[in-house]
Structure formats: C-alpha cells, structure tokens
N, C-alpha and C positions, 0 to 999 in steps of 0.2 A: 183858779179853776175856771173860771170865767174867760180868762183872756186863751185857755187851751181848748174850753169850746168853742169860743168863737176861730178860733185858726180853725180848728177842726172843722167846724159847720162851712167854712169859708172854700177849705180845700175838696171840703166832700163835694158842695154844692156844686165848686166848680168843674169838677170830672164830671158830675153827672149831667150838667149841662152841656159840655161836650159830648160826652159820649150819645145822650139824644140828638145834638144837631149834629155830630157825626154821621149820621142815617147807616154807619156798618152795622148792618144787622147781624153777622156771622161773630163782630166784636161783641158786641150788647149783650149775646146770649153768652158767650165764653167768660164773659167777667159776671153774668150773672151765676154761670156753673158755677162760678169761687165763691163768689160772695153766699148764693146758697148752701154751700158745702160747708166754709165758714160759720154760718147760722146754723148749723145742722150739728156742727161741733158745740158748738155753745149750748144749746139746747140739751145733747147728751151727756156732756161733763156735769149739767144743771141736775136734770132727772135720774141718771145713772150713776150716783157718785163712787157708789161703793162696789160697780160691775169692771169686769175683767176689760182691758181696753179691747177685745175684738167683738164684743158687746154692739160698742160706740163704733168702731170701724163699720161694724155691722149694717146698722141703725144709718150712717152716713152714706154707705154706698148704695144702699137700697134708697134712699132719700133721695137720690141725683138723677135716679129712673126716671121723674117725671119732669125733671129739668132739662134733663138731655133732651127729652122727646120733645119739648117746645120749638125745637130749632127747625119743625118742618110749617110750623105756624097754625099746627091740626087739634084743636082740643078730642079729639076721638082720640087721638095717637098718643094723647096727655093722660087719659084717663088707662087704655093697656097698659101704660107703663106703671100707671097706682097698680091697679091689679097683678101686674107682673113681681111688681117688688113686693107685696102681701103676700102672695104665692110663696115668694121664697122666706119671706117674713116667718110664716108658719110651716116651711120645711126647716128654717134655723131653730125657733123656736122649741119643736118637739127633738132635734139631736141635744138639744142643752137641756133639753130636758131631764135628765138623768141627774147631771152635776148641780143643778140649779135646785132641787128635789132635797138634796144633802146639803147644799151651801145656807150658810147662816149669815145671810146677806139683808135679812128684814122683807123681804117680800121675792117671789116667786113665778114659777115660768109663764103664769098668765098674766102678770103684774109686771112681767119682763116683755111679753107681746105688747101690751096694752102700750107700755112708756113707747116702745122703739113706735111699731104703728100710729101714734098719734102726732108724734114725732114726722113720721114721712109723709104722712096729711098733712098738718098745721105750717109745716115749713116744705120739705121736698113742693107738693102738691101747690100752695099758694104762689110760694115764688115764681113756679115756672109761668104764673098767669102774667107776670113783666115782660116777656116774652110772648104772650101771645097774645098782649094788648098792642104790644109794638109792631108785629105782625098785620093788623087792619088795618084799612086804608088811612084814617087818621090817626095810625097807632101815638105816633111822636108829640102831634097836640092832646091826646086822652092822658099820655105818660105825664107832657108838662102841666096840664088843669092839675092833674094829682100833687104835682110837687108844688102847683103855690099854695093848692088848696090846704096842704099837710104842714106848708112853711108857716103859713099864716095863721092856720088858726092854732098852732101848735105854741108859736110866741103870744100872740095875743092871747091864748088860755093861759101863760104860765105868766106872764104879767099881768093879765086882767084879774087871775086870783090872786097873784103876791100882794096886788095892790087892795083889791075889793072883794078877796076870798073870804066868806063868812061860814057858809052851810055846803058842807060835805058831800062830795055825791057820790061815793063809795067808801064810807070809812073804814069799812073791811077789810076793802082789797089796797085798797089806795088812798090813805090817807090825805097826801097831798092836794086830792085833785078835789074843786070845788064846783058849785053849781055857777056859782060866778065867772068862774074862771073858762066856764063849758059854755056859759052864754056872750060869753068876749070871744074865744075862741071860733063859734060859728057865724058870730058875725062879721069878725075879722077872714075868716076862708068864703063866706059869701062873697066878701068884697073884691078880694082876689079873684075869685072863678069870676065875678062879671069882667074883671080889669086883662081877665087873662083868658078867660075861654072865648067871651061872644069874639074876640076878632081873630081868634086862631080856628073856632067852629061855630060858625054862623048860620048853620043852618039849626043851630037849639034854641030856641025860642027862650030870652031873659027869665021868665018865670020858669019854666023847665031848668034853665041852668039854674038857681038858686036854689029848686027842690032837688036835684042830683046833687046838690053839693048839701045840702042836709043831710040828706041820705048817706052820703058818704062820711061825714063826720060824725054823726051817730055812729057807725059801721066802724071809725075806726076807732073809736074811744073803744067800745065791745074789744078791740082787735090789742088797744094798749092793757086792756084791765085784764083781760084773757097772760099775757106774758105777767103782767103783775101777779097772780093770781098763781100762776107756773112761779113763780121763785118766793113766790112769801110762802110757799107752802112748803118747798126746798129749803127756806132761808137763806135767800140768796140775794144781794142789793142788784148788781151787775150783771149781764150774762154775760159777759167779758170786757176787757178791757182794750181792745184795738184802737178805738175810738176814742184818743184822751180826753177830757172833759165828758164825753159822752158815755163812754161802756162799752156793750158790744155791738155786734153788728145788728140782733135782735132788740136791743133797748133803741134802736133806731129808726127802726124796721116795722116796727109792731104794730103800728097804726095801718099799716098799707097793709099787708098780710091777709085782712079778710075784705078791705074797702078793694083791691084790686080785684082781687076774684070776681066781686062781686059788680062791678063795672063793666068786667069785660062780660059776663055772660049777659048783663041788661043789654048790653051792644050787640051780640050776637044771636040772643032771641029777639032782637025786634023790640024792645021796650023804650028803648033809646033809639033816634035815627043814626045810623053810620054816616051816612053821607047827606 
C-alpha cells in the first residue's frame, strides 16, 4: 500500500507541477473540467446510493456550470452559473417529484434537492475557484504555496501523529487525526510557505505569510473533516478508487476545496496583497 502511494503521489505530483509551469491556462481549466466532473461523480455515487443513475447524471452536469464558467477568469460569471444550475436544480427536482413521492428509496424529493445542491456547491462551486486563482496575476505562485503548503503539513500531520499521536481532535468524525498530528502538521506547512512562497511572492510580509498559512490549514482540516463526515455518515471509507493507495479524487482533494475558495476571495477583496 505504501509503495502505490507513493508511485501515485509521485506521478500526481508530477503532472500537477507541470501542468502549473505549463502557464496553458485553456489546458488547466479542461483537466480541471474532469477532474471536477470526476469528484462530482464520486460524491453522488457516495450520497445517492440507491437513486436512478439520471439522478447523478443530473447532479453532475449541473455541477460543471460553475466550472465551465471559470475559464473567462470572472467570479461574477462563477456565481450565474451556481444560480443557473439551482435554477434548473429545482425545475428537475419538482418533475421527479411525482416518482420520487411513491419511490421507497429512504428519503425524498427535498432530501434529493438538498444531496444534488450541496453537492454543486461543495464540489462544482469550489473547484472552479483552481481556476480562478490561476487566472490572477500570481495565480501560478498562490496555486504552488497551496500545494507545498497541503504537501507538508499533510505528511508531517500523518507522521507527527503516527509517531507522537495521543489526544484526538475529532474522534467523531475522524478518528485517525490527532491534536499532535495537527500541531506537526502546521508547523511542518509553515515551513514550507516560508521556504516556498517569500521567494515566489515577496511582496507578503514573513509574518503575513505564516498567518495565511494558518489560516489555511485550519481551513483545510474544516474542508478534510467535512468529506470525513459526508462518508462516515454514508459509510463509506473511499470516495473512489482512481487513485491507488490514495481513493478517490475527493480523498485527495478535500483539504483545498474550502482553503482555495477561501484564498482566492482574501486576494480579491483586498485582504491579502495581489501584487
């Protein structure tokens, strides 16, 4: 298992480090259509287990709305296309509503809104923010800060706990993950963000970079427990298996999902300097 994530982590890491010093931004977004398309799948095979597959087709191509619309680099244009897919969201919703009323499926046509909808947020809506992070002027260094920052403290939490894991920090949702593991972890992506952001974005001040990079690691642990949380409630270990040693595209994923969104808007209202 071990030697299949490491091939795995080895060959992921290395496309996506291509593909950002690539600078094709028209590639970036096309492999992010799949790849979120892919997560979109996973996601409704997870929540929807026992719905008709045009359900999930459903749920999937209304999800893509907001990914598409990334490729003009306009979060205005990101957010129509949520509203546009809700739109249709809840014109699919009330035709099924009939069959769904009579089906002895365990829950119902607003419990069928609710899965697909949260669904086209949580994944359609976040993903498409990879794309509009890469869109501003240091899209390509804000995209790499993320991937040491997520590399790092991601190994360093799973070995600072394996090794020194005592006390729990969600035993609910996630039993695995420890308070030790969460203080190795952010201090292991601290070190990273100084080693990797002050010389690719020099204009953030060291102290500034170490609180954004808090900030974000909090943000993403919230973003891994959140998918934890979606399959122990499912009973599900994996969201898929694409990814040998790893799962799916979402077990991968899941820590950036809310940390990006939430990056790109600090950068675009002004909280963080752009340039």
């Amino acid at each position: 298992m071990n030697t299949k994530r490491i091939i795995t982590g080895l060959a992921v890491g290395g496309t996506w480090l291509w593909l950002l010093f690539s600078g094709i931004f028209w590639l970036f977004w096309l492999i992010f259509l799949l790849v979120g398309g892919l997560a979109l799948s996973e996601y409704f095979q997870i929540t929807l287990p026992q719905h008709r597959k045009t359900d999930k087709a459903t749920g999937i191509i209304l999800g893509l709305f907001p990914l598409a619309a990334a490729f003009e680099g306009k979060p205005e244009l990101v957010t129509a296309a949520l509203f546009l897919a809700l739109f249709f969201l809840i014109v699919y919703t009330l035709t099924r509503y009939p069959s769904l009323s009579r089906a002895q499926v365990g829950y119902g046509p607003f419990d069928l809104m609710l899965r697909l909808g949260f669904g086209i947020f949580y994944v359609g809506f976040s993903f498409s923010h990879f794309t509009l992070l890469l869109s501003l002027e240091y899209g390509m260094q804000w995209l790499l800060l993320l991937t040491a920052i997520t590399v790092a403290s991601d190994s360093c939490a799973y070995y600072g706990g394996m090794l020194l894991g005592r006390h729990k920090l969600a035993p609910a949702i996630s039993p695995g993950k420890t308070v030790e593991g969460f203080i190795a972890g952010t201090a292991g992506g601290i070190i990273a963000a100084v080693l990797v952001g002050i010389p690719s974005l020099p204009f953030i001040p060291p102290a500034m970079m170490a609180l954004i990079t808090l900030v974000l690691i909090c943000v993403g642990v919230m973003g891994d427990l959140t998918e934890s949380m979606i399959k122990r409630t499912m009973g599900v270990k994996d969201s898929g298996n694409i990814l040998p040693g790893h799962g799916g595209v979402l077990d991968r994923m899941d820590s950036l999902m809310i940390a990006t969104p939430l990056l790109f808007y600090l950068i675009h209202f002004g909280a963080i300097p752009g340039h």
